[in-house]
N, C-alpha and C positions, 0 to 999 in steps of 0.2 A: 504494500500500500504506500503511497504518497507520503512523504513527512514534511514536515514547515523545518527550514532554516533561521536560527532564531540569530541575528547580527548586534552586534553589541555597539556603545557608542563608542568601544576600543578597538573597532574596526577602522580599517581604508576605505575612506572614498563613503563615508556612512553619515550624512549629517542628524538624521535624527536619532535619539535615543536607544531607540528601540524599534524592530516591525519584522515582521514575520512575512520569509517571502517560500513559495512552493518548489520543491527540490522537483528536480526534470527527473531526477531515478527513482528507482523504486527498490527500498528496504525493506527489511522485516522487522514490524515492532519488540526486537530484543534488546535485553542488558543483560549486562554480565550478572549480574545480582540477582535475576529471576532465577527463581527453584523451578529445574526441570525433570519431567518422569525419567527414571533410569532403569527401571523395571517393575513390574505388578509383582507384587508376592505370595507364595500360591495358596496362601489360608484363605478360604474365602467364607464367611460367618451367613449365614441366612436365619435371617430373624424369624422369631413366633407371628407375629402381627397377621393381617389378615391380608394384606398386600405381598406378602413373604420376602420382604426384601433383603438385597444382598450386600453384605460387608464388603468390601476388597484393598487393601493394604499395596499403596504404593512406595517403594522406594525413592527420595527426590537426591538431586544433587546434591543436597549439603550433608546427606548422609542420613537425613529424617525421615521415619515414615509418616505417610499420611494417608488419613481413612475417610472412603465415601460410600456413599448409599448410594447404591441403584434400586431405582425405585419406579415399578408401572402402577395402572389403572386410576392414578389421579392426576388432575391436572394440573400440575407442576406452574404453570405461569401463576396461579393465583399465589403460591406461595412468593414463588420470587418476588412479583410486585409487594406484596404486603412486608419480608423481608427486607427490604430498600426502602420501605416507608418507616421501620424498625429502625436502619441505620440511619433517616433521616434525622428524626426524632434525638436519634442519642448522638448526633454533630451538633443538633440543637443547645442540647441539655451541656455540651462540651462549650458553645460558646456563648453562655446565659454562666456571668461570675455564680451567683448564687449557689447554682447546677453545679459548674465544677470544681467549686471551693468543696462542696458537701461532696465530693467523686460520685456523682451519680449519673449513672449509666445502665444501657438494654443492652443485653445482649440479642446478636444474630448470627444468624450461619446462613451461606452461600446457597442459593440453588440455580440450578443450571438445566432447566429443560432442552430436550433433546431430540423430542419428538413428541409424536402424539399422546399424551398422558405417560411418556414416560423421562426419567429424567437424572440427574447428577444429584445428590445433595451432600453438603459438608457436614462429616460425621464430627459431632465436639466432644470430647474424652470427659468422663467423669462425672457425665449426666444421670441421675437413678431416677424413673418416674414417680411422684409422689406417695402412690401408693405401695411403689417398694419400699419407699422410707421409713415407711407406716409399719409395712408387714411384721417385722419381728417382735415389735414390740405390742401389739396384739396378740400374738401366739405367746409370748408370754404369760401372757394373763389369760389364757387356755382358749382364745378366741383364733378361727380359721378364718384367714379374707372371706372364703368363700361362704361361709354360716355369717358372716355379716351384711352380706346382700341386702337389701330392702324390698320387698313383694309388696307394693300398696295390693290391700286385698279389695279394692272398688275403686270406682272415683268420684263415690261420697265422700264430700267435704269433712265430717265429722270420723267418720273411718280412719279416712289416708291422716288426719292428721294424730290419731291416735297411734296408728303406726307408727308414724313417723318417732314419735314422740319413745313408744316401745322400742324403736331399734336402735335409740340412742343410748336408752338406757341400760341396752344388753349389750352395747360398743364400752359402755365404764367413760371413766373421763378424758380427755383428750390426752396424747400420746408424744405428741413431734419433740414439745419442749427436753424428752428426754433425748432424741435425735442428736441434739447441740450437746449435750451434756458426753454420751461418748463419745461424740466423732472430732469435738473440741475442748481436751481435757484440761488446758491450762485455762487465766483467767483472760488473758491476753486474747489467747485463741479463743476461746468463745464469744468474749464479746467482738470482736473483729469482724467473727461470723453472724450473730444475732445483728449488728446493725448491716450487714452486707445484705442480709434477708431484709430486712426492714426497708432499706431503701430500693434495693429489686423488686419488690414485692409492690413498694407502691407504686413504683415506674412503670411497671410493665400493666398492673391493674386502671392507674389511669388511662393510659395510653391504649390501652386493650377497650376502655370506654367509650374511648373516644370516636376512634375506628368502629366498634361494633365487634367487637374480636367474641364469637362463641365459641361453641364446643367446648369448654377448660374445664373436661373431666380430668382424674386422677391421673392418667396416662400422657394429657398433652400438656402437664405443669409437672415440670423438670426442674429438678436440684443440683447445684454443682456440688460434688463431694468433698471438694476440696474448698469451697471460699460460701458455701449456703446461698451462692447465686440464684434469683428464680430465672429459668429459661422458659419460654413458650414453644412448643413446636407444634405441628400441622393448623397452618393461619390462615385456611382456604373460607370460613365461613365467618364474612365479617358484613359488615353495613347492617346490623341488627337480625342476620335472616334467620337467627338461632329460633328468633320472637316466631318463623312462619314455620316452624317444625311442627309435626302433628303432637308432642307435647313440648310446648317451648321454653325457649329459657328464658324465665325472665329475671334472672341479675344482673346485674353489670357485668361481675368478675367474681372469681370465687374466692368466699372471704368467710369457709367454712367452719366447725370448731376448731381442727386442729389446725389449718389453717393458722387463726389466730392465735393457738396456743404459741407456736413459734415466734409469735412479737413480743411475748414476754409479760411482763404484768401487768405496764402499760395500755394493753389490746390495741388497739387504733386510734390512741392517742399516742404522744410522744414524736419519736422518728419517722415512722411510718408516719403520723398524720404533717410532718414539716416534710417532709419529701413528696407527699402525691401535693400539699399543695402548691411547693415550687412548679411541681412539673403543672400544674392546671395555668400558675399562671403565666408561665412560659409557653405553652399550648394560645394562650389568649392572646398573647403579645405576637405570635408569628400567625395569628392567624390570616391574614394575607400571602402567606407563601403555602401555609397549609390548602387553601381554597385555591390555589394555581394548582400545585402537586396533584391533589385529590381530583381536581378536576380530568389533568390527564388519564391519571389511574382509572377512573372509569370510564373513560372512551379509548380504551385500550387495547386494540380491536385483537390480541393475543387473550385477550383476558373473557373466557364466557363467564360473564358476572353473571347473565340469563340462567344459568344453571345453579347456580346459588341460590335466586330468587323464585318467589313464588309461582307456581306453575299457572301459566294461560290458561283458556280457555277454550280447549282444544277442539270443542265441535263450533267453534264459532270460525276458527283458522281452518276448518273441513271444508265450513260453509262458503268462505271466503275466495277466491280467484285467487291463483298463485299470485300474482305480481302485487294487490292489492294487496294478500295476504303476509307480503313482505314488507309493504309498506307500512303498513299498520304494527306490526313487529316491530318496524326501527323507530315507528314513533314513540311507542309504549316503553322502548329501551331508553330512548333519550330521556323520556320523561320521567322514567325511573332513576334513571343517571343524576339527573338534576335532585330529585328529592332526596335521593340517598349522600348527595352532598350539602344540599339544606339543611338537612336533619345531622348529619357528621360536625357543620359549622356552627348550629344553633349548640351541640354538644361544649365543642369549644369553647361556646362563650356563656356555659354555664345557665344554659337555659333548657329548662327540664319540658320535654313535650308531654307529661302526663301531667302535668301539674299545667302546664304554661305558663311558666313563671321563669323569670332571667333572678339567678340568685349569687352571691358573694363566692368567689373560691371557699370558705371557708362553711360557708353554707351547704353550696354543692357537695362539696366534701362528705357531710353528714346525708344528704340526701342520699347520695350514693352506697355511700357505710352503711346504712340503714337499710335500704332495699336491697346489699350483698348477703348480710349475715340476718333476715329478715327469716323465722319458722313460717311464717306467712308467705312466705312465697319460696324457701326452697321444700316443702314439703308437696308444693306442685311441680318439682319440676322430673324429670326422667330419671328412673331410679338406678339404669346404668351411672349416670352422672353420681354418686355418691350423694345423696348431697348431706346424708347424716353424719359424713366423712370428714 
């Protein structure tokens, strides 16, 4: 490909500063310093999951390995985009003092679509999903993951939340805070780790708001083992669609017991609550670069958001003339486009569409805390979801 010559004012014959002029050859975008493959290595790890995807272990030039996920049947674009809106987010929070005095930061990993619902993904070392965190220390106390399941037995009001209320009580009291306690035995080291969960946790929870980020059952809220980071992974179901699931979710973000046991005595006061509301008001202050961003994201024409969202009305598109029936498609998409950025931007600035009210960072805050950790509303939601978890 083509490369620009960049000429200096310590050039001949150059009177302006600076300018960039089009080299007539054609190079390869290399440097020395790029890490390149130097061979695959032959252990190759195939996960449980239901996608069954594959480990594979490269060797690079500096002598490092490095590990990725092959991965089919989903559509990989949606991840990537919503990953780069991750790493926007946390360049954000890098160049807001407040944000990078307090070191707060989201974690992301790369994806690399490659084809038709299949794709590349960066595997990050040391991640254990929530619910393994949890495991042992349940069976300790003579409880199997699997005997803690939740069966609402109707969906009578008064039933499910009876249940609900039953399977907490056979769970015993929250568990994680002992998590910190072995995995970080000094005092240094725990607290290091307790306030790195505190501030991941609110980062990735607002920000997971803001977007609309569902699905964050136990499997897709990820722990680093080594610093109590929260990671999020599989970020394909965002702009509130979780709301048009045939049981939906209606949290924000999950902000379960044990969950919150892990913040400490505090709960959702202290660090946690000075960290989500830097990040809301840094979310408010950029909200102009936010509504440009989000805007392309959803005219993304890689990206079938259509598939995410609520299903048409398909004997009315039977009825329809193909070419009409196209057109009326891309209208209904624009238009969804726009709302789901209306609704994304009214989020930003702290104005609640069930309420209809625009409320204080500090306010929203609570509004949000509230409707997270609410029995009123996680005992409606999908009982794969945990949510008595």
């Amino acid at each position: 490909m083509p490369f620009f010559y960049i000429f200096k004012d310590d050039d001949k014959n150059v009177d302006n500063k600076s300018y960039e002029k089009p080299d007539t050859s054609w190079k390869k975008p290399w440097h020395p310093d790029h890490v390149s493959i130097v061979s695959i290595l032959d252990e190759v790890l195939e996960l449980s999951s239901q996608q069954r995807p594959k480990r594979l272990n490269f060797l690079g030039s500096d002598g490092h390995s490095y590990s990725f996920l092959l991965k089919k049947g989903d559509d990989l674009n949606l991840d990537s985009r919503i990953g780069e809106t991750f790493e926007l987010f946390d360049y954000l929070l890098q160049r807001e003092k407040e944000s990078r005095d307090a070191n707060m930061t989201i974690r992301s990993y790369n994806v690399m679509p490659i084809g038709h619902k299949k794709g590349i993904i960066e595997w990050v070392d040391d991640l254990w999903a929530f619910k393994k965190c949890l495991q042992p220390y349940f069976e300790r106390k003579g409880h199997h993951m699997q005997h803690l399941q939740w069966t609402p037995p109707s969906e009578d009001e008064p039933e499910r939340m009876k249940s609900f209320n039953d399977i907490k009580k056979k769970a015993g009291p929250p568990v994680f805070h002992q998590w910190f306690i072995e995995n970080f035995p000094t005092a240094g080291e725990w607290y290091e780790a307790r306030s790195t969960y505190q501030k991941s946790l609110a980062v990735t929870s607002i920000v997971g708001s803001i977007i609309g980020l569902g699905d964050r059952h136990c499997e897709n809220v990820q722990i680093c083992q080594k610093t109590a980071e929260v990671v999020h992974i599989d970020l394909n179901m965002i702009f509130l669609k979780g709301r048009t699931l045939k049981v939906p979710e209606i949290v924000p973000f999950r902000l379960t017991r044990n969950i919150i046991d892990g913040l400490g005595p505090a709960e959702c006061d202290g660090l946690f609550r000075k960290s989500a509301l830097i990040t809301i008001r840094m979310a408010k202050n950029k909200g102009k670069l936010l509504r440009t961003v989000f805007s392309l994201v959803l005219r993304d024409p890689t990206c079938k958001w259509d598939k995410i969202r609520s299903k048409m009305n398909v004997r009315s598109q039977e009825e329809s003339p193909i070419v009409l029936q196209k057109q009326s498609n891309m209208l209904k998409e624009d238009r969804q486009a726009a709302q789901d950025l209306t609704d994304l931007l009214k989020r930003v600035h702290c104005f609640d569409k069930d309420t209809k009210k625009r409320y204080t960072p500090s306010s929203y805050f609570d509004l949000l805390v509230k409707a997270a950790r609410s029995d009123e509303n996680l005992h409606k939601m999908y009982r794969g979801w945990a949510p008595h978890m």
